[in-house]
C-alpha positions, -999 to +999 in steps of 0.1 A: +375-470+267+414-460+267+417-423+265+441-409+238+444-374+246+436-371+287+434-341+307+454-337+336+441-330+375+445-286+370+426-289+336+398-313+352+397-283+379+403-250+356+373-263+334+351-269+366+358-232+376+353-221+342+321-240+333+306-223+371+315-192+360+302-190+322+271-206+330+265-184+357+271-154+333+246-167+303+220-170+332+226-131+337+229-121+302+198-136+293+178-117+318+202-084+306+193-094+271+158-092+279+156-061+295+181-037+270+164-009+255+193-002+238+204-016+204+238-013+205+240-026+247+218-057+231+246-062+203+273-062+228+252-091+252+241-112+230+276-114+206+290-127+243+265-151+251+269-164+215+304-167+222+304-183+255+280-202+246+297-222+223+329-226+245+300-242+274+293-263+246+326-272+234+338-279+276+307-304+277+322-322+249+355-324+273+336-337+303+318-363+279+350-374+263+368-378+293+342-399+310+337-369+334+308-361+346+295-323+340+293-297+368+255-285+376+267-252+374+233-230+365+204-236+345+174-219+333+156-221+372+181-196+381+172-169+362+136-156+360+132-137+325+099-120+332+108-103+366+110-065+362+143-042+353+164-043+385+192-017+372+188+015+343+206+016+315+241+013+316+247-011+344+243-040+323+275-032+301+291-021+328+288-049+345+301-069+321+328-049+314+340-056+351+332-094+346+355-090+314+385-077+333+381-104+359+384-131+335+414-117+310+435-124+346+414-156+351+425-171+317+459-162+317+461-186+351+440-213+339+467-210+301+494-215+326+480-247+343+469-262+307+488-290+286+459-305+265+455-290+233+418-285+230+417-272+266+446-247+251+423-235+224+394-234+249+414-203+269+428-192+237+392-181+222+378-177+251+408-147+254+401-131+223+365-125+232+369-111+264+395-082+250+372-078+219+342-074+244+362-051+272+373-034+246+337-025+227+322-023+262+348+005+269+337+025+242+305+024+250+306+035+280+331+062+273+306+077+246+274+077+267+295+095+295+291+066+317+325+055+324+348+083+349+389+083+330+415+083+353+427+116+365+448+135+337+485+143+352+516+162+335+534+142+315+568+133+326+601+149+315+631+139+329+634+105+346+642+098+382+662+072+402+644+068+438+677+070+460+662+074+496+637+051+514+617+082+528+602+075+491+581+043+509+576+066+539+537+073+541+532+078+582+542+109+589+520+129+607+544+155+615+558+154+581+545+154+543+540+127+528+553+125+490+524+129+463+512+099+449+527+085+415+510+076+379+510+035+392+493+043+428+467+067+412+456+042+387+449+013+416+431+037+437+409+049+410+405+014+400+395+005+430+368+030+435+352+019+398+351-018+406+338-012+439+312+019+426+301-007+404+302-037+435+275-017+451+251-012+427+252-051+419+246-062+460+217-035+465+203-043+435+207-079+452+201-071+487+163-056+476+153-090+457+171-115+477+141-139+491+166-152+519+167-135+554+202-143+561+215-138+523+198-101+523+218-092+556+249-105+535+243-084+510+232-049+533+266-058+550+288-063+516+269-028+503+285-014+538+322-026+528+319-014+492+310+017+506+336+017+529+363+010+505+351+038+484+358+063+511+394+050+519+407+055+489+384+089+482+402+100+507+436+096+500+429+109+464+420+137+481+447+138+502+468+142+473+444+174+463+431+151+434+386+154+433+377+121+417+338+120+409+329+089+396+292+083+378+273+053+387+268+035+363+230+031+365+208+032+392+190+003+412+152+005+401+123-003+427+119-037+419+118-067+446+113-092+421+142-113+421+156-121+383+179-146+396+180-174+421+198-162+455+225-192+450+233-176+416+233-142+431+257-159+465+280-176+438+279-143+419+293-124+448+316-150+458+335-147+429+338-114+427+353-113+463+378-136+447+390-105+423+385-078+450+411-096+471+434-103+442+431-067+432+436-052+467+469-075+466+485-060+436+478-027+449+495-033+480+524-051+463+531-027+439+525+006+457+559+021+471+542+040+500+538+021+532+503+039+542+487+026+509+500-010+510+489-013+551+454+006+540+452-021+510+464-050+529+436-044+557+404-039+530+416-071+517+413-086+546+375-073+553+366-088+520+384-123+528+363-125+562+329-115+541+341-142+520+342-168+544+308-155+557+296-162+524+308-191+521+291-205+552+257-195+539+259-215+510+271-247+521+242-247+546+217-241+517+235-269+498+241-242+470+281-244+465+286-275+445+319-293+452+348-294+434+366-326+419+391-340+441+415-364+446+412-398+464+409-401+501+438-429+503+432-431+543+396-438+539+399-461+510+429-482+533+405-474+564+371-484+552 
């Protein structure tokens, strides 16, 4: 069969990454589905899994057309519908309002690496979704009183030219150090949010895990979350700025696992993925050199707990390996 309209080697791997990632996310909203007491929350899930739904679909026609085969990814054994609520009321929007944010970054990457046109309109949709979601989720949150805003400031006046480097200076323990501006407040309350939220997910994961060693992963990524949270706590405060920040939900009593502990590894691997690229744009774009050091190290706790992650799952054969390219030396070499 000669192929008329071929994808090329970053579209064979943006749609493996994609199809991993939306089939893990049905699994869960099937299982959050379930469990919503709440109407509207219930609206918001099952619209999404409608919509990704489809585009799982619509990638499986890809795979089949381009005589590829399709990625396991996760099926229905990874998600047990009839164990107990793990998390109140609230996480589950929340939650996917986080996932939401992820992938509006995600899809602007995979855009950039696409040239086939129904991989195009694959990112395209799968775009408008994710800001209609984030956007409803937002508002949901907002009006339940679930979801902390940012830290109101005074609006600014007159505009300023920064014309001494003291401006990055942030070590000065002799000194003051300048208060923070609009850009670095907004990262560092981000940062507490997504990783608020982080911890709730991995205890809710650490009490259900049926694994020894993947429970210990998760006490130990609850201990980073936690940690994170206090860095930047602290140099909001610094700054004389309280942030108090709700939960989100809280973690019920259940041990009953609702998902298989490779979905709940993979699920936490990715994540890691968009704690480390967040942690980068805050140190990039903060101009104080205490922020982007502080930053720079979290970022690297979360890429070592990565790896350690990492580890796990290849020895319980649960990380399913990417398409590559030919091994010339062992074809020449066999």
């Amino acid at each position: 069969m000669i192929l008329t309209n071929p994808i090329s080697s970053s579209e064979v791997g943006t749609l493996w990454m994609t199809y991993q990632e939306k089939t893990l996310i049905l699994r869960i909203l099937e299982y959050f589905i379930k469990h919503a007491d709440d109407e509207q929350a219930r609206n918001i899930l099952g619209c999404l899994w409608q919509e990704l739904n489809y585009y799982v679909l619509e990638m499986e026609k890809i795979f089949e057309q381009q005589g590829m085969v399709c990625p396991v990814g996760f099926k229905k054994e990874d998600v047990n519908l009839e164990a107990p609520k793990l998390f109140d009321n609230g996480f589950d929007i929340m939650f996917v309002r986080m996932l939401k944010e992820v992938s509006m970054g995600l899809y602007a990457i995979n855009m950039n690496m696409a040239y086939n046109d129904d991989v195009m309109k694959i990112y395209e949709g799968l775009t408008v979704i994710t800001q209609k979601i984030y956007k409803l989720s937002t508002l949901y949150l907002l009006e339940r009183g679930i979801l902390t805003l940012p830290p109101k400031v005074t609006m600014p006046k007159t505009t300023e030219i920064i014309k001494d480097k003291n401006y990055m200076k942030g070590f000065t323990p002799f000194g003051e150090k300048r208060a923070l501006n609009d850009i670095e407040l907004g990262f560092l309350h981000h940062g507490i949010e997504a990783n608020n939220i982080g911890m709730q997910l991995i205890t809710g994961f650490a009490q259900c895990a049926q694994n020894k060693e993947v429970r210990q992963y998760f006490e130990k990524g609850k201990e980073i979350a936690k940690k994170h949270i206090k860095v930047f706590q602290n140099l909001l405060l610094e700054n004389n700025i309280q942030f108090s920040a709700t939960s989100g939900s809280t973690v019920t009593t259940s041990t009953m696992a609702p998902f298989s502990d490779k979905l709940m590894m993979f699920c936490i691997d990715f994540l890691n993925g968009f704690s480390i690229v967040g942690n980068s744009f805050g140190t990039f774009f903060t101009l104080r050199n205490d922020l982007s050091l502080k930053t720079a190290l979290l970022a690297k706790d979360v890429y070592f707990y990565g790896q350690e992650g990492l580890e796990i799952m290849f020895k319980n054969g649960w990380y399913e390996e990417p398409p590559q390219t030919e091994d010339r030396n062992k074809l020449i070499n066999r």
